[in-house]
N, C-alpha and C positions, 0 to 999 in steps of 0.2 A: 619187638623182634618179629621177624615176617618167618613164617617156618614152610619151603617147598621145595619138595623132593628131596629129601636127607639132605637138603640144607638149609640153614640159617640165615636171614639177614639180619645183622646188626650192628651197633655203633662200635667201631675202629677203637681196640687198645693200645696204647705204645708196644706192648710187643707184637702186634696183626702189625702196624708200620713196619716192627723191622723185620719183621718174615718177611712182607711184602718186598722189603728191598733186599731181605738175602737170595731171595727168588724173582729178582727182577728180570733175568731174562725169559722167565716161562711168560713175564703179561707182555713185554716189550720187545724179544728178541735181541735183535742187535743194535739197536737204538741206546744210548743210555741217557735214559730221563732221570735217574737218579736225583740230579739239582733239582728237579723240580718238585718232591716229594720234601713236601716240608711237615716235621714233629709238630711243631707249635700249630698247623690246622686241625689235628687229631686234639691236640692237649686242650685248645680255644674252643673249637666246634664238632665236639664230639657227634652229638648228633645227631650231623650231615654228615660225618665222615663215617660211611658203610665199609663192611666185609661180608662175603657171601662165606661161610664157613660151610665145610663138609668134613666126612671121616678123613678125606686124605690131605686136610689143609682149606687155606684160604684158596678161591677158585674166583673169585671175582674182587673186585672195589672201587668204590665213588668217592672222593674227598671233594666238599663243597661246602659252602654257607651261605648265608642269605646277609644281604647289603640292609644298609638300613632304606633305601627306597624300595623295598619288598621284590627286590631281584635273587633266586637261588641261582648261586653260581657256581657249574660243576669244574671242579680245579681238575681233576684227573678222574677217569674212568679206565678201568682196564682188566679183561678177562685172562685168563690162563691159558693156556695154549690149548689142555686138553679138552676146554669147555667153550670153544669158543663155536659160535654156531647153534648152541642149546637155547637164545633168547635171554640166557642170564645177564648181558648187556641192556634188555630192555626191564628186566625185572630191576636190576640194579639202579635203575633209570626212577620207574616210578617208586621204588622206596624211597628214593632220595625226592622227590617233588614233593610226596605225604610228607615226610618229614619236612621241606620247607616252609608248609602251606601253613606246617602249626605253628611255626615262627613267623609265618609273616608273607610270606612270598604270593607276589600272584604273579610273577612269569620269572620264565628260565634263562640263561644264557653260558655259552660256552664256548671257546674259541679254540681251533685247532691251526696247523701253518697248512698253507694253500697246498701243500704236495699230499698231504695227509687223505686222499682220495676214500679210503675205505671210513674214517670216520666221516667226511662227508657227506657219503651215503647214509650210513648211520643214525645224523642227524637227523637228515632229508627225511628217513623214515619215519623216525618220531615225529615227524610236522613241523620241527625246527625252520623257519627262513634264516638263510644263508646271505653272507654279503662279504665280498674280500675287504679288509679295509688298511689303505697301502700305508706305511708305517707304522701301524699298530703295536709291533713291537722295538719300534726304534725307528731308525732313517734306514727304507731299503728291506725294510723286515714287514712285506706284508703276510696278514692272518684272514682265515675264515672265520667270522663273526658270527654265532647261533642265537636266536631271540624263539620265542615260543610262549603263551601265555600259558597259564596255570585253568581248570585243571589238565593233568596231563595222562591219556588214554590211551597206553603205547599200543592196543589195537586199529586204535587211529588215529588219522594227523588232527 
């Protein structure tokens, strides 16, 4: 558990999952990712699968795990509306690399869809290289592809 500024980081319970998705729109707005919030990545790789806890709730989370060729792979990340901006996105970052590294991991990757401009940048910041890659998610469905090695010093790339 990582303890900064009255809050906590740590490994995702099944009920932090479904806080998380009964207050889906404070991380995602009008988006709805819900599908893509899957229990069995909490239940399998606990972990990787973080929450930023404070007095008023969950304020951030990273669900991810590491492949067996020592890739940590972030599934979702996502702040809270009223924390967004405070770096808790990068803090939430390198919990989850610490935690990959002792599994296994010696680099990152993450995919978002090519319109997703403000995770893009995001990336970019943490040192992630970027690369569109056309069908990725199907025929027609291209994705931004993140790669980054381990370790990972979100004060620089």
């Amino acid at each position: 558990m990582i303890v900064i500024m009255g809050m906590h980081i740590a490994p995702a319970a099944v009920a932090d999952f479904h806080q998380v998705l009964a207050d889906h729109s404070r991380y995602w707005g009008e988006r709805d990712l819900r599908s893509l919030h899957l229990l069995a990545l909490v239940q399998e790789f606990r972990s990787t699968c973080l929450v930023a806890r404070a007095e008023d709730g969950i304020r951030g989370y990273i669900f991810g795990f590491v492949t067996p060729d020592g890739t940590g792979y972030v599934h979702l990340i996502a702040t809270r509306d009223d924390a967004r901006g405070t770096g808790l996105g990068r803090r939430l970052y390198t919990a989850f690399a610490e935690a990959a590294e002792r599994h296994g991991a010696r680099r990152l990757k993450a995919i978002t869809s090519v319109e997703n401009t403000g995770s893009i940048a995001f990336h970019r910041s943490l040192g992630f290289d970027t690369k569109v890659a056309d069908d990725y998610n199907g025929p027609g469905q291209a994705m931004a592809v993140f790669h980054r090695d381990l370790p990972l010093n979100p004060s620089r790339p």
